[in-house]
N, C-alpha and C positions, 0 to 999 in steps of 0.2 A: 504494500500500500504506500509504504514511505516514496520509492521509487518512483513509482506511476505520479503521486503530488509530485517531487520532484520536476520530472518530466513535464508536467503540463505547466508549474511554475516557470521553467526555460521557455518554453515555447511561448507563452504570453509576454516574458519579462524582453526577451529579445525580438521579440514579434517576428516566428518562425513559422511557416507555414506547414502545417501537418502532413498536408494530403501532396501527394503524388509521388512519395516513399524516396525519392532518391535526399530532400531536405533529413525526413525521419530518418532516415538508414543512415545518416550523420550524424544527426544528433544525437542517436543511442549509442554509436560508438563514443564520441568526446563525452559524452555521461558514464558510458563502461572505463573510459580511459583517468576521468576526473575521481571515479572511485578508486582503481587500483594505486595510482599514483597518491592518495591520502590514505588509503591503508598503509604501502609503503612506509610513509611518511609518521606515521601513529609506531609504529614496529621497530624504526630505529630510534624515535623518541623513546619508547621504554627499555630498547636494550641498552641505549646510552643511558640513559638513567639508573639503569640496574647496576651497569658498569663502574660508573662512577660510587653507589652507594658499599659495594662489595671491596672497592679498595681501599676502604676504610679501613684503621686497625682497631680495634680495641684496647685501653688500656683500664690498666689495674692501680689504683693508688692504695698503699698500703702505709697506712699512718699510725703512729705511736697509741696505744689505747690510751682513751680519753682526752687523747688531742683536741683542743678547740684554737684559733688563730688564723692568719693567714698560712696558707702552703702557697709557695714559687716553686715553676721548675724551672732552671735557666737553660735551653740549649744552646749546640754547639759549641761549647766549653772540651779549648782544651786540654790535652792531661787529667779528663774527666772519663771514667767509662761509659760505655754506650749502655742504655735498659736492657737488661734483660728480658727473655720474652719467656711468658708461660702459654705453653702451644701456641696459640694464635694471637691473645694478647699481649702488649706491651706492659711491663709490671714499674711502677715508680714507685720503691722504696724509701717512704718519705720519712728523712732524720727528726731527731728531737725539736731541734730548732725548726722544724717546716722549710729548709731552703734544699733543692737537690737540683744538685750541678750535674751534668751529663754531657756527652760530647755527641748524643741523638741529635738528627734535627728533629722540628714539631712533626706530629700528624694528626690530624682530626680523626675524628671517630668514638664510640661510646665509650661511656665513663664509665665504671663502678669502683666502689669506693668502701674498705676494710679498715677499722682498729686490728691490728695484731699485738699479742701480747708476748713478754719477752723467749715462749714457747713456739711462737710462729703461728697459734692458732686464731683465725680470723672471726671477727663478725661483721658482719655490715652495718655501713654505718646509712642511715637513710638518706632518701635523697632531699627529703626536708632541710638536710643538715649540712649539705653544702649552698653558699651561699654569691653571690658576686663574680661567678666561673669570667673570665675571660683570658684570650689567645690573642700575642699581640709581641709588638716591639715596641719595648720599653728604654729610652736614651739613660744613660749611668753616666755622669761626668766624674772624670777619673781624679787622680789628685793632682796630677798636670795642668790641669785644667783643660781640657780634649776631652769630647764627646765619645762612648762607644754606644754602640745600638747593641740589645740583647733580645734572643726570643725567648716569650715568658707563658708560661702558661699559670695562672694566679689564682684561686680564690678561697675563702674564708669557711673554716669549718665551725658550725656553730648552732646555737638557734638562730633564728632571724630576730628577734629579741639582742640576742649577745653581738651580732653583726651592726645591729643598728645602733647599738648603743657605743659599738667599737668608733663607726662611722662618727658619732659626736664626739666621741673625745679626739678627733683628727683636727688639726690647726686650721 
């Protein structure tokens, strides 16, 4: 049904004359041609889109139990080692202090996020509880006085309560 509306919406819209089959026998082909060419067109949008979503990696932050504060990771640092991976995720093993230098670069892709305790056993920590996430280049002026650019991945584990009120005690 969709097809046939189609069809007679062309033929009024371009003021196409129906009858004498050699107009018709054109126009149903540029309509058979108009459809394959947008399926096409639908089928590498989703494969490019699937593509792009699958080469994401996943990473793991594993932070000090009871940890609340900012966590940084600073990449490409070097003399820093690369994350290790747990099968398929990337694992950031986040120090006391919240700062973990690595000589990775960034990669996008899903979080989760563990307290372990000085046994290695994990909990999760909710996703309530992380707070202010952003992925970015952050400028550090050195003691030289020179500019260096760093990639950071930053955000605050906490309540939103304990984040907000970190947020007011900020200059």
């Amino acid at each position: 049904m969709f097809g046939r509306d189609c069809f007679k919406a062309l033929t009024k819209v371009f003021k196409i004359p129906t009858k004498g089959g050699e107009n018709l026998k054109g126009l149903i082909r540029a309509y058979k041609v108009f459809i394959a060419v947008f399926a096409v067109i639908v089928v590498a949008a989703v494969v490019i889109g699937t593509k792009g979503l699958n080469e994401q990696e996943n990473h793991i932050y594993v932070l000090p139990v009871g940890y609340t504060g900012w966590v940084t990771v600073i990449y490409n640092q070097k003399d820093y080692p690369e994350l290790p991976k747990e099968g398929d995720a990337i694992v950031n093993n986040i120090p006391k202090d919240g700062v973990l230098k690595t000589s990775s670069a960034p990669t996008g892709g899903g979080m989760t996020f563990y307290y372990a305790d000085d046994q290695g056993n994990r909990t999760e920590v909710g996703i309530g509880m992380v707070q202010g996430q952003h992925m970015g280049t952050d400028t550090i002026q050195r003691p030289d006085g020179t500019n260096e650019e760093k990639s950071i991945n930053a955000f605050y584990v906490g309540t939103e309560q304990q984040y907000n009120d970190h947020l007011k005690d900020q200059p």
